[in-house]
C-alpha positions in Angstrom: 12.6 45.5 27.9 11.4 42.1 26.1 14.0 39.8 24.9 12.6 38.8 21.5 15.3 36.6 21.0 14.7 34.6 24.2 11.3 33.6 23.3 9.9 30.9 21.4 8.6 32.3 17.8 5.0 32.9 17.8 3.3 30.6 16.1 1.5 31.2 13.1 -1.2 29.7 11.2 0.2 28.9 7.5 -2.1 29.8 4.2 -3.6 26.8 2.7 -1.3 25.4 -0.1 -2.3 25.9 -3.8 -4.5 22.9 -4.3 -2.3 20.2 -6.5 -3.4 19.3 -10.1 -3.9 15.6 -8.8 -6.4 15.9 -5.4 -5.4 13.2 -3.2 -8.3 12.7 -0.4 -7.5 14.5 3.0 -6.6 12.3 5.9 -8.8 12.4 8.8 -8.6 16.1 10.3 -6.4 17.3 7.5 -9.4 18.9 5.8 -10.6 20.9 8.9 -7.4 22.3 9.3 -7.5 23.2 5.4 -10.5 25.1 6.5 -9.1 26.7 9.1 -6.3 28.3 7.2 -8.4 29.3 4.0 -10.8 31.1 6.5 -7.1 32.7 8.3 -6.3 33.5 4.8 -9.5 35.2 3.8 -9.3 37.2 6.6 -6.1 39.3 5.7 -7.6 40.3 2.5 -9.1 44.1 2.0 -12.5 44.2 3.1 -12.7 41.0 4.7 -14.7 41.5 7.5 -17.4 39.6 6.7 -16.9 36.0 5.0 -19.7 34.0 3.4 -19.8 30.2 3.5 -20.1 30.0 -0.4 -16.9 32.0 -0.6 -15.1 30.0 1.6 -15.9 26.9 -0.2 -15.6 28.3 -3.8 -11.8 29.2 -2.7 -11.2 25.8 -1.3 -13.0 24.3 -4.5 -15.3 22.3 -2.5 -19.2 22.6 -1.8 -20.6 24.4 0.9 -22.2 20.9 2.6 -18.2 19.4 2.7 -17.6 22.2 4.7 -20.8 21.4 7.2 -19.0 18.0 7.2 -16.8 19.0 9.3 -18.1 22.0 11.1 -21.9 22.3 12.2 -22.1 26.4 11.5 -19.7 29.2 10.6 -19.6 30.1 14.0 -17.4 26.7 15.1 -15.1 27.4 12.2 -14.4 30.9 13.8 -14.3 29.4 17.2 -11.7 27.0 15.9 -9.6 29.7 15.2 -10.3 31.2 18.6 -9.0 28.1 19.9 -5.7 28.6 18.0 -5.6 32.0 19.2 -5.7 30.8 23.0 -4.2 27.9 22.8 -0.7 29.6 21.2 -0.9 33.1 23.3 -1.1 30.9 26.7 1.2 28.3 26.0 4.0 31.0 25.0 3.1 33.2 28.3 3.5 29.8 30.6 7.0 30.1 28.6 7.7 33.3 29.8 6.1 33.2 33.5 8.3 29.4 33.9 11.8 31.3 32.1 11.4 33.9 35.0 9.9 31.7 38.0 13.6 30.9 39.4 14.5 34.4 39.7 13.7 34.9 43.1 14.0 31.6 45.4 10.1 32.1 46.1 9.3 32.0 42.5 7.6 35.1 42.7 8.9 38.0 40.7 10.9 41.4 42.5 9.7 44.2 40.9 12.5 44.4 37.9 11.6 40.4 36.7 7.6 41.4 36.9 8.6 44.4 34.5 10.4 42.2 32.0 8.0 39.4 32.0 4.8 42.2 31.5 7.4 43.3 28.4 8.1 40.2 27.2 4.3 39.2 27.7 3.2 42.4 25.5 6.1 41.7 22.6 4.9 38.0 22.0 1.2 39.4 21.7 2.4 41.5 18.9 4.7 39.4 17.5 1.6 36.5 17.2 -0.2 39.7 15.5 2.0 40.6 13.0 2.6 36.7 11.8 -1.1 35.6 12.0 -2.9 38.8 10.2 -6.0 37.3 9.6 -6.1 36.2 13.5 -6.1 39.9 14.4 -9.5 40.7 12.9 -10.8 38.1 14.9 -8.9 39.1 18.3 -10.1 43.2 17.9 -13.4 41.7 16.9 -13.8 43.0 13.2 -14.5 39.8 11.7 -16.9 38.9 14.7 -19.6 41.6 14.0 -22.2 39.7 11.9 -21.4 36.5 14.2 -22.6 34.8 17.2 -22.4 36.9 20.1 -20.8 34.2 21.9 -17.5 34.6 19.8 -17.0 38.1 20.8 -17.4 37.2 24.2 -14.9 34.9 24.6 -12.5 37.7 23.0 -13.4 39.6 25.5 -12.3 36.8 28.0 -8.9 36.2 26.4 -8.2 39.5 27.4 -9.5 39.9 30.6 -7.1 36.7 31.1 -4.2 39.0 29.7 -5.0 41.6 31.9 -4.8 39.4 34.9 -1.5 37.7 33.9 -0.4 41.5 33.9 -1.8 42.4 37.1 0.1 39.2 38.7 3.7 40.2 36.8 3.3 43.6 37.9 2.7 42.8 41.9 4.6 43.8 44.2 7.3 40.9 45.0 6.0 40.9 49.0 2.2 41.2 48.0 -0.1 38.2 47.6 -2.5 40.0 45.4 -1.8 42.8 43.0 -1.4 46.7 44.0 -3.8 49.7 42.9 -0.8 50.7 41.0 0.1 47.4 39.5 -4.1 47.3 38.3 -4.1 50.5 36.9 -0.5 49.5 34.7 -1.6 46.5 33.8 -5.4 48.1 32.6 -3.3 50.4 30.5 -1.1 48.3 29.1 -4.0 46.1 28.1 -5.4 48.8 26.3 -2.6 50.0 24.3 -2.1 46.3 23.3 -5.6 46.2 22.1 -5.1 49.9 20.3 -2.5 48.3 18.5 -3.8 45.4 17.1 -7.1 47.5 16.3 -4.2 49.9 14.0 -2.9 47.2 12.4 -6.4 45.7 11.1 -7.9 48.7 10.0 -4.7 50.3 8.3 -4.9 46.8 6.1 -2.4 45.4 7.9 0.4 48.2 6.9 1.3 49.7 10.7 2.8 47.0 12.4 2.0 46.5 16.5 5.4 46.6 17.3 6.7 49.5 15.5 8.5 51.8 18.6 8.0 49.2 20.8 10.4 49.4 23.1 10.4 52.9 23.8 6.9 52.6 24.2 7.0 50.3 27.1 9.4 52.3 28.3 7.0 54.5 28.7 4.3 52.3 30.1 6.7 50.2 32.1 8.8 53.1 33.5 
């Protein structure tokens, strides 16, 4: 079963702070990254799904064109958070895959390390979840449906990539590629990460991903 303990906490995107009485000007980047985490913010409010530019600048008290300053549509801003998305999932699982590459002298996992690092894998996804709300609209798609189609492809991709990195945990420890068996648990697994997340957006935020987790990866994981 994952060892929460042994990982890295997930990262999360912070809410904007409450803009000071005295407004100092933003050093160079600070302002994107404002805009970043008002549009993370937004998004873990009740009926959310769809954001308007206005509204987005009204809440950072600024006007819609110093928001085109420093993104050319609404669709970069939500690729920017994208981009936070991949870049913190990925980096923690290179964690996980480089804690477990010396337990075999190959490097590759036996079948036992394979089935902690695909539980460990699945615990930090949930973990990033539950700490980054408004990011989970935006990894189940919800907050993608009036966008550019483009964003909810690359979605799709992060988890095609998390489905692989499965696949590869769940080989077996003498096979170069991965088993029928190790495709079919890593599909599933995939799946009930995804179901999760999707319960945890659309019961606004109230079931959390990881509640029973470990017994259900017992289940999955055997």
């Amino acid at each position: 079963m994952p060892d929460a303990d042994a990982l890295e906490s997930s990262p999360a995107l912070e809410p904007a702070a409450v803009t000071p009485v005295v407004r100092k000007r933003p050093k160079p980047g600070e302002r994107r990254v404002q805009i970043l985490q008002a549009l993370a913010a937004m998004l873990e409010q009740p009926g959310a799904e769809r954001i308007t530019t206005a509204a987005l600048a009204a809440r950072l008290e600024v006007s819609e064109a110093a928001l085109y300053r420093h993104f050319a549509s609404k669709a970069q801003m939500f690729e920017g958070l994208i981009e936070f998305i991949e870049q913190s999932v990925f980096s923690l699982i290179n964690q996980i895959l480089a804690r477990n590459a010396t337990a075999t002298e190959e490097g590759a996992p036996d079948a036992a390390t394979g089935l902690r690092q695909a539980g460990q894998l699945a615990a930090m996804l949930l973990q990033f979840a539950e700490k980054n709300p408004g990011m989970t609209r935006v990894m189940v798609g919800d907050a993608l449906v009036f966008e550019n189609e483009r964003l909810q492809q690359r979605m799709n991709l992060f988890f095609d990539k998390i489905e692989a990195t499965l696949r590869q945990c769940l080989r077996p420890a003498s096979g170069a590629t991965p088993s029928v068996d190790a495709q079919v648990q890593a599909s599933v697994l995939t799946a009930f990460l995804v179901g999760r997340l999707q319960r945890f957006a659309r019961s606004g935020f109230k079931r959390l991903p990881s509640e029973h987790l470990d017994a259900s990866l017992v289940r999955l994981l055997g």
